[in-house]
N, C-alpha and C positions, 0 to 999 in steps of 0.2 A: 253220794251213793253210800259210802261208809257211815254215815246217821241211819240210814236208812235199814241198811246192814245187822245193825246193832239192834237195832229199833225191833226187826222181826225176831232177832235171835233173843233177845227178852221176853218174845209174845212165845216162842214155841218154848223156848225155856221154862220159863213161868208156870206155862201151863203144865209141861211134860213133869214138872217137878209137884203142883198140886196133885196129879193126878196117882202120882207117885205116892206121897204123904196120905191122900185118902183111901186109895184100893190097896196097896201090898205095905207102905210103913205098920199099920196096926198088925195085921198078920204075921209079918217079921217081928214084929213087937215079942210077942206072946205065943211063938214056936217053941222054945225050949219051956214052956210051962205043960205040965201034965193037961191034959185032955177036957178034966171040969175045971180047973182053974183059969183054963188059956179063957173059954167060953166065957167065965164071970169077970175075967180083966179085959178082954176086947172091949167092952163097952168102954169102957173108962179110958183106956186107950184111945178109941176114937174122940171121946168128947175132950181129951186132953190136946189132943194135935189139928181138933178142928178149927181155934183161930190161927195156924200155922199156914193151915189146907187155904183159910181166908184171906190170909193177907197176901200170899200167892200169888192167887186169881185177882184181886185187888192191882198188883203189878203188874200182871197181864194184862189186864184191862186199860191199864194207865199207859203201859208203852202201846198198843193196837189205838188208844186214842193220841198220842204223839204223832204214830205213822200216818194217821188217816189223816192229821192236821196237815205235815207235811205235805204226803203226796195230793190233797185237793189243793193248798196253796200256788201248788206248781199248775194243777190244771185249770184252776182259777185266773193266774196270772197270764196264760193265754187265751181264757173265754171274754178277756176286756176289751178285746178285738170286738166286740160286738158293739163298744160305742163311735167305732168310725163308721159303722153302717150308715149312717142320715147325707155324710158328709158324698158319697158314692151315689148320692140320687138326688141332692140340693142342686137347683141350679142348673142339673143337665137333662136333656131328653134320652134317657136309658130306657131300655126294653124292661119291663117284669124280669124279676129275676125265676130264674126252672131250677137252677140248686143251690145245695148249701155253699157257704162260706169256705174257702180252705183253712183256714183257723180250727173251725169244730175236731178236725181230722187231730189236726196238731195238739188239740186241747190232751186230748185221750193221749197221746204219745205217752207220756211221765208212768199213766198206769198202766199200760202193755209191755213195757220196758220192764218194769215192778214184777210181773206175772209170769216171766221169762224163768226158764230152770235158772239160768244163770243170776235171776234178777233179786232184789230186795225180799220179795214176797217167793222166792222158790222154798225154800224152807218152813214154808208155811203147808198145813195138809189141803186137801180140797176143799171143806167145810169152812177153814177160815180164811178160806183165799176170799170166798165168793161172800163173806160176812165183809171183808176189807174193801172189797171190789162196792156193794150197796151204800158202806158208811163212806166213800172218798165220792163216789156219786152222786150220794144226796147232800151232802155238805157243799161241795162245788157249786149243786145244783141250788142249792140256798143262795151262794155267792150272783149267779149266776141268773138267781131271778131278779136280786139287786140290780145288777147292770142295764136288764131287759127293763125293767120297768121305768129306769130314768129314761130310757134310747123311747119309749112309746109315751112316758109323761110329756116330753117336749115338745115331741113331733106334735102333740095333741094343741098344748099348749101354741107352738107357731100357726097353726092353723085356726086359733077361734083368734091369736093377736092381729090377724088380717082380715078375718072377718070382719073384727071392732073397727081397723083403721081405714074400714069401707072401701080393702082395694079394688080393681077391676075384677069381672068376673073372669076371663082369660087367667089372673094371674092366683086366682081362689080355686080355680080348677086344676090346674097344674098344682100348685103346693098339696091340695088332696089326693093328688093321682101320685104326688112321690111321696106322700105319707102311706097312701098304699103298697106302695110300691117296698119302702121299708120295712111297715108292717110283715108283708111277704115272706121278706128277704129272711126277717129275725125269724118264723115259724118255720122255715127251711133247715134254718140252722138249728133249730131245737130240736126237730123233727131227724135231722140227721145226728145230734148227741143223743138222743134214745137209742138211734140204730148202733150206733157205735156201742153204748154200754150195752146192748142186748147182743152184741157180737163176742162181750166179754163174759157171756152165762147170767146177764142179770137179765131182770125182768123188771119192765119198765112200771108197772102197776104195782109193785109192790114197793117200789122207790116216790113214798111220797110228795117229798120233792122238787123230784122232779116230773113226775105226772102230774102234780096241782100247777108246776109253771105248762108244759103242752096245752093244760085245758085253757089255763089264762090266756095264753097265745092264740089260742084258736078261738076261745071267744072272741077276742077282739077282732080277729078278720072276720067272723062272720057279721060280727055290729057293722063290720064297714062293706057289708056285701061282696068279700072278697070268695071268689072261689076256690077253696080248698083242695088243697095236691088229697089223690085217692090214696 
């Protein structure tokens, strides 16, 4: 929590200090100068303290990419839960799954913690809460197409390696019905991390993402005639 601590007090730092150097340092500059002098040395003024203003926002930019790495890492490291899914429908006769995973919930935990007055991201204003909230999102949500796409490579893969090794058809209906079944399970659980970051002020569509993994998801059940939660 104290990296984290740090991490945002460099981002509102940074900024509050560029913002400082480019609207009121020049002004101050060139106050005790007469009236048409001050006019002809502002300029120079500003073009002098503008790679100052640059490197700034440079550091700002470099610690808000620090933070964001951290806290997606954290919520990454609980959306790996998503490759025991296969292992929950291998082998057993389970009903369709109707919700998400409890993992998804847990995932989001690290950034509503963050969002908290008391938390990492309190000192952060509105605007860059919700710019920190999109970037830890959609990064996660990179990580997080990784995972999904090996969890749907396999399952895909076990089901053509029984096809080929000519099993019964009792035992090729059943591995497709828990391929569905997983299928399912993983679009529940995607379907419910949209909901959760749109619970945090973001907006799912503008988080590419993770709206290009939903759409992937949801192609696939419908390739496999799955009925879609409304």
């Amino acid at each position: 929590e104290g990296e984290l601590l740090m991490l945002a007090a460099m981002v509102t730092d940074g900024r509050e200090m560029q913002r400082w150097v480019t609207e009121e340092c020049p002004t101050l500059a060139v106050a005790a100068l007469p009236p048409l002098h001050a006019q002809q040395a502002l300029p120079l003024v500003q073009s002098s303290i503008a790679p100052l203003a640059e490197s700034l926002g440079q550091r700002a930019e470099a610690a808000t990419s620090l933070l964001v790495s951290v806290l997606a890492g954290r919520c990454s490291e609980v959306l790996s839960a998503v490759g025991a899914i296969p292992s929950q429908y291998r082998m057993v006769n389970k009903a369709p799954p109707t919700k998400a995973s409890v993992y998804v919930k847990a995932a989001v935990e690290p950034l509503k913690a963050a969002l908290l007055p008391s938390g990492a991201l309190g000192p952060l204003d509105g605007s860059q809460r919700a710019d920190v909230v999109d970037l830890v999102t959609g990064k996660a949500a990179e990580r997080f197409r990784e995972l999904v796409d090996e969890v749907l490579v396999n399952v895909k893969k076990l089901e053509q390696t029984l096809k080929k090794l000519n099993k019964d058809a009792a035992a090729a209906s059943s591995t497709a019905s828990n391929g569905a079944k997983i299928c399912l399970q993983v679009l529940l659980d995607v379907e419910e991390l949209c909901k959760e970051t749109e619970d945090l002020g973001a907006v799912t569509e503008t988080i590419q993402p993770l709206h290009s993994l939903l759409e992937m998801v949801r192609g696939v059940c419908k390739d496999r005639g799955i009925d879609l939660p409304p």
